[in-house]
Structure formats: C-alpha cells, structure tokens
C-alpha positions in Angstrom: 117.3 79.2 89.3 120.7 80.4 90.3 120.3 83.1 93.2 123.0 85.6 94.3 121.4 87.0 97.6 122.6 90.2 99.5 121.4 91.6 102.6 121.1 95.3 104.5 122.9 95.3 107.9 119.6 95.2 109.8 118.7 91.7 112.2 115.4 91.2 109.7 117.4 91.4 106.9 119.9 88.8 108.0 117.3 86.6 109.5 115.4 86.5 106.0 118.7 86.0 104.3 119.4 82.9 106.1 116.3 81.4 105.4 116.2 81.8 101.7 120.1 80.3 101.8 119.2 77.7 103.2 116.1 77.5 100.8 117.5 78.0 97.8 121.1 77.9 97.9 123.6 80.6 97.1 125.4 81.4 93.9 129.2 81.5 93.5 128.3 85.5 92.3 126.9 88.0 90.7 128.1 87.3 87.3 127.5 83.7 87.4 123.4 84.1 88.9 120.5 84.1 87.3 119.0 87.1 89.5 120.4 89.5 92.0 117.7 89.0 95.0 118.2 92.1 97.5 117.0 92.0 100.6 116.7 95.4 102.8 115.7 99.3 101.8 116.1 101.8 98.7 119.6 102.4 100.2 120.4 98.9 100.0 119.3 98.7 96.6 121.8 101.6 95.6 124.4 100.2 97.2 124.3 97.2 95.4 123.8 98.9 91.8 127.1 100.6 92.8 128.6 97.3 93.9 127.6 95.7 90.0 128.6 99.0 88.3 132.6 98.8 90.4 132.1 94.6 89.6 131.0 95.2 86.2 128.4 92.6 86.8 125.5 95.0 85.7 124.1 92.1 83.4 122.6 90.7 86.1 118.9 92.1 86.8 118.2 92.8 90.7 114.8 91.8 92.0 114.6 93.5 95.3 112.8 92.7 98.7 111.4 95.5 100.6 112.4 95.4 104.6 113.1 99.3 104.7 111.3 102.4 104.8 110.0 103.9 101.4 110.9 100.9 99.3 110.2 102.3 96.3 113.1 100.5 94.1 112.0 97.4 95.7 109.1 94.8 95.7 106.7 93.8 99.1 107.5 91.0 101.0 105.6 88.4 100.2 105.6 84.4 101.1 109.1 83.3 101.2 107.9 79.9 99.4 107.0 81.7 96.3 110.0 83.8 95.4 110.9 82.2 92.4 107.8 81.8 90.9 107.2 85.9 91.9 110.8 86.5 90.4 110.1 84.7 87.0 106.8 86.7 86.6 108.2 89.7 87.2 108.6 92.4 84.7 112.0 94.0 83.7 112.9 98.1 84.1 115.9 99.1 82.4 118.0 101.9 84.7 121.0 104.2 83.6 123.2 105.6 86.4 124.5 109.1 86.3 128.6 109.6 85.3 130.6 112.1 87.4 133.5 113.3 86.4 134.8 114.9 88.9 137.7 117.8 89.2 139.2 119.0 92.8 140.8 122.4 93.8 143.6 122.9 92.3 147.1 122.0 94.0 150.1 124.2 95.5 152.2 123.4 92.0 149.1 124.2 89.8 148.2 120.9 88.7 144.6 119.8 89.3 144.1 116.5 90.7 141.1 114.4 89.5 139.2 111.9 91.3 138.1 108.7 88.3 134.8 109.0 87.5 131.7 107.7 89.5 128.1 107.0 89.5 125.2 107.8 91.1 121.7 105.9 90.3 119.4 108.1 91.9 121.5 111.6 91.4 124.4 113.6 91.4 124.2 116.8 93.4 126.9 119.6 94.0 126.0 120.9 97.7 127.6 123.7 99.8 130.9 122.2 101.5 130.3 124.8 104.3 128.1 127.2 106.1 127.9 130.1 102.9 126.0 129.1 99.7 127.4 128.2 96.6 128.4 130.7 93.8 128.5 128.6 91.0 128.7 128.5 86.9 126.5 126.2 85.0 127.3 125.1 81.5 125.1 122.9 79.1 126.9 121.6 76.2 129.2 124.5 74.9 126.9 127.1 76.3 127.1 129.0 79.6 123.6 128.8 80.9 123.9 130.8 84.0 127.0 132.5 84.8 126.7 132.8 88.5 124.0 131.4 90.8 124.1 131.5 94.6 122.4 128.3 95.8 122.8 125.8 98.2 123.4 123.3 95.8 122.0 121.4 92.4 120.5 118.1 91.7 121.2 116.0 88.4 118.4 113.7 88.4 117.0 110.7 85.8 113.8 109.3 85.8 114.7 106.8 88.7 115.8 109.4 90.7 113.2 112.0 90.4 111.0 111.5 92.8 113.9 111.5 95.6 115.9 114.3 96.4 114.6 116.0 93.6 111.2 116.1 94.0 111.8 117.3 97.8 113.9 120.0 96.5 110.6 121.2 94.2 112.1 119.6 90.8 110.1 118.2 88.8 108.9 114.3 88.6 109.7 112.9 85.5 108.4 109.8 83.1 110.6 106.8 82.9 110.1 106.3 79.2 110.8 111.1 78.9 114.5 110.7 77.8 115.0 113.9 79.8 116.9 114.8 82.7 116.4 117.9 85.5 118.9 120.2 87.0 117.0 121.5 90.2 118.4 124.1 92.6 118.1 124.1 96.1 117.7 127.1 97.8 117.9 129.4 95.5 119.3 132.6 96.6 120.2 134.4 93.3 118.5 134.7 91.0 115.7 133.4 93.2 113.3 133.0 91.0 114.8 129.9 88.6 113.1 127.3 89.2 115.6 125.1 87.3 115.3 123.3 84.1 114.3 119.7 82.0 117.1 118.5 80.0 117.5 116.1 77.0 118.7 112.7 77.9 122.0 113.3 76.4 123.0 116.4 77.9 125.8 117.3 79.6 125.8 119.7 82.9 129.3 121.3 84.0 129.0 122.9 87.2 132.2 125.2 88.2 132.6 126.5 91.7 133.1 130.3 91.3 134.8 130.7 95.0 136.4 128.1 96.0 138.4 129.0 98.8 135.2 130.7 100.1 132.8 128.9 99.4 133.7 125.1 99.4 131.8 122.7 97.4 130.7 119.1 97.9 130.0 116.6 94.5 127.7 113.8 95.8 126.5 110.4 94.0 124.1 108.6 95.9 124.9 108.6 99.6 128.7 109.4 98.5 130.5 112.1 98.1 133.8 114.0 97.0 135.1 117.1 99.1 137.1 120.6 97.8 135.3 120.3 93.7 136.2 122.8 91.9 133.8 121.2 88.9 131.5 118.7 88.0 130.6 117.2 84.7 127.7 115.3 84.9 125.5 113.3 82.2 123.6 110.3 82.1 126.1 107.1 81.2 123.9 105.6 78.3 126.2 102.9 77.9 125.7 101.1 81.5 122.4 99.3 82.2 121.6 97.8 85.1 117.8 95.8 85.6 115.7 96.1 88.3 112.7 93.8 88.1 109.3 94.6 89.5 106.1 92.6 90.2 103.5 92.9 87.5 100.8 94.6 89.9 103.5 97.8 91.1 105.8 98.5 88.1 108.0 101.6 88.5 105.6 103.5 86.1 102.9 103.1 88.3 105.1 104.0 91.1 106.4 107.7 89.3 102.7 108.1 88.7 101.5 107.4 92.3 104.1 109.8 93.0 102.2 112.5 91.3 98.7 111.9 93.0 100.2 110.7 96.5 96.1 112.2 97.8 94.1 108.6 97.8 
C-alpha cells in the first residue's frame, strides 16, 4: 500500500510520523497514494481536507490517527504494526465542504473587490468584526427570509460539521445520510426568539451586512477567515468529495448519534 503521511506540529505527532516512515515508506504525494494517513487532531484533519481541496487531490481518501483532543474526524491509536490491515478494513464516509463566495466592502471608486471562493468542511460562519452585533439580511434562494437580524453571527453547517460550532451555538445536530443543512444564530439579539432553521442540501444562504461601516463583519471557513464582508453566499459544493475513512466499530454515524446521548 502506497502511504502519503502528514503530521500536526506537536513532538507526538512527529515522533509517530517518523516511525511509520521509516515503517512503511512515504509516497511521492497525495495524488499518487493509496491513502492519506493523518496523524494529529480534528484541526489537523481540516487542514489537510483544505490542503487536497487547494491540490485538487480530493480523490484520495484520508484515514486519520487521533493524537488530539476531541478526535471526532479521526480514528484511536492503535498498534502501529497494524495500520494497514486497520486501514484496508476500514469503512469509507463520503464529505462535502461548504463553498464561500465571498464579497468585501466596497472600494473608494465604487467597485467591489472579491476574494475567489473558499471552503470550509466543518462550516462557514459570518461573525461580528467588532465589539457591536451584526445587523444583517438573510436571503434563501430568491427570497428574503429575514430582512434584518441583530446577532452575533450565523453558522452554515453540514452534517460533518454539526456537532461543532453549531451544536455549541444551540443548532441543531443533523444525520449524515439528512441532505439538509442548518443556519444557526448566535446570540440572537433581534428577533430573539429565532432559533434558526434546517435547510435542504441544495440551498443557498446570502447573508448581506446591513451596516457596514458600523458594524464590521467577519466571513470564516474552518479556522480561516476574511475581514470587511459586505456578503456571503454560501451552499454546500456538491461537486467536491473528499473521503474520510473510519474503523468499522466507530463510524461517523455512530459518532453524530453519540453526540445526541453524550449521558452514558
């Protein structure tokens, strides 16, 4: 099996990685290896889905090694001897990222200059920029949903990356095989009681800021983000698959579900 192995910045991380070099080799890259093996946290694991998305190498399924936190993209550590044997068995999850399409404030000569699109894989989120909240505009499809909101910010969530930000921010967690999306507020100020909404898979959310020069605004994908947005398109990116593999005992189902009944 040809490997492509990637590592967090952490001492563990690069002392496994050295190992399982010198163990199993180390492909030429990503497009030319069999697997993607990623060694590190949830963090790590999106930064290397956004490295395959800007290397169009997304062909290549990713089975991931927890030596973070959470690890919930990723699989346990197990016997270092047995990696391919654990990588052959395990099961494939298909992931789509969310698009971005981002616009900024617009310039002195009235032109508005736009930043090529991006992707998120666990969210996109539009956050207050400064100290005041947002005053925003939502629009879904061709329709104005909400024509102002006062909020710290939104969440654009999939499946995947339900159970993150979203979830903390009282959005709900949803089913990997639901073909929906939420749009969750945070801090809602006005109207205060929305508690934000499911979406179909292929909808698409524009988010204008209503104030800009009071009331900055923030577009973020993942742990990146764009300053001064004037507005955000966001939608799920059908098109672009990535494939994160999972051992047979803890697939990402059964993660979203333990996510729902975190009690035992």
């Amino acid at each position: 099996m040809n490997i492509f192995f990637t590592h967090a910045p952490t001492d563990l991380a690069r002392g496994l990685y050295g190992r399982l070099i010198k163990k199993y080799g180390q492909a030429e890259s990503e497009k030319v290896a069999d697997v993607v093996v990623a060694l590190g946290g949830d963090g790590h694991m999106l930064h290397v889905l956004r490295g395959l998305t800007s290397r169009k190498s997304l062909s290549t399924p990713v089975y991931g090694v927890n030596l973070g936190t959470v690890g919930y993209a990723m699989n346990t550590l197990g016997s270092e001897s047995n990696l391919i044997a654990r990588i052959e068995a395990a099961q494939p999850q298909p992931l789509m990222p969310i698009r971005l399409n981002v616009m900024y404030r617009q310039n002195e000569d009235g032109s508005y200059p736009t930043f090529p699109e991006v992707f998120g894989w666990n969210d996109g989120t539009v956050f207050r920029q400064g100290m005041q909240t947002l005053r925003v505009r939502v629009t879904v499809g061709e329709e104005v949903r909400i024509k102002d909101i006062s909020c710290d910010g939104l969440i654009f969530s999939t499946p995947f990356g339900s159970t993150a930000y979203n979830r903390s921010a009282g959005g709900p967690i949803l089913p990997l095989d639901s073909r929906a999306v939420a749009l969750t507020p945070i801090c809602p100020h006005r109207p205060r009681d929305w508690p934000g909404a499911v979406l179909p898979q292929d909808a698409v959310v524009r988010i204008d800021n209503i104030d800009t020069e009071k009331r900055p605004m923030l577009a973020t994908y993942d742990s990146a983000y764009c300053k001064d947005v004037e507005s955000v398109t966001m939608s799920v990116a059908t098109r672009k698959k990535a494939t994160l593999l999972f051992d047979p005992e803890h697939g990402l189902e059964d993660r979203i579900l333990d996510a729902q009944f975190p009690f035992r």
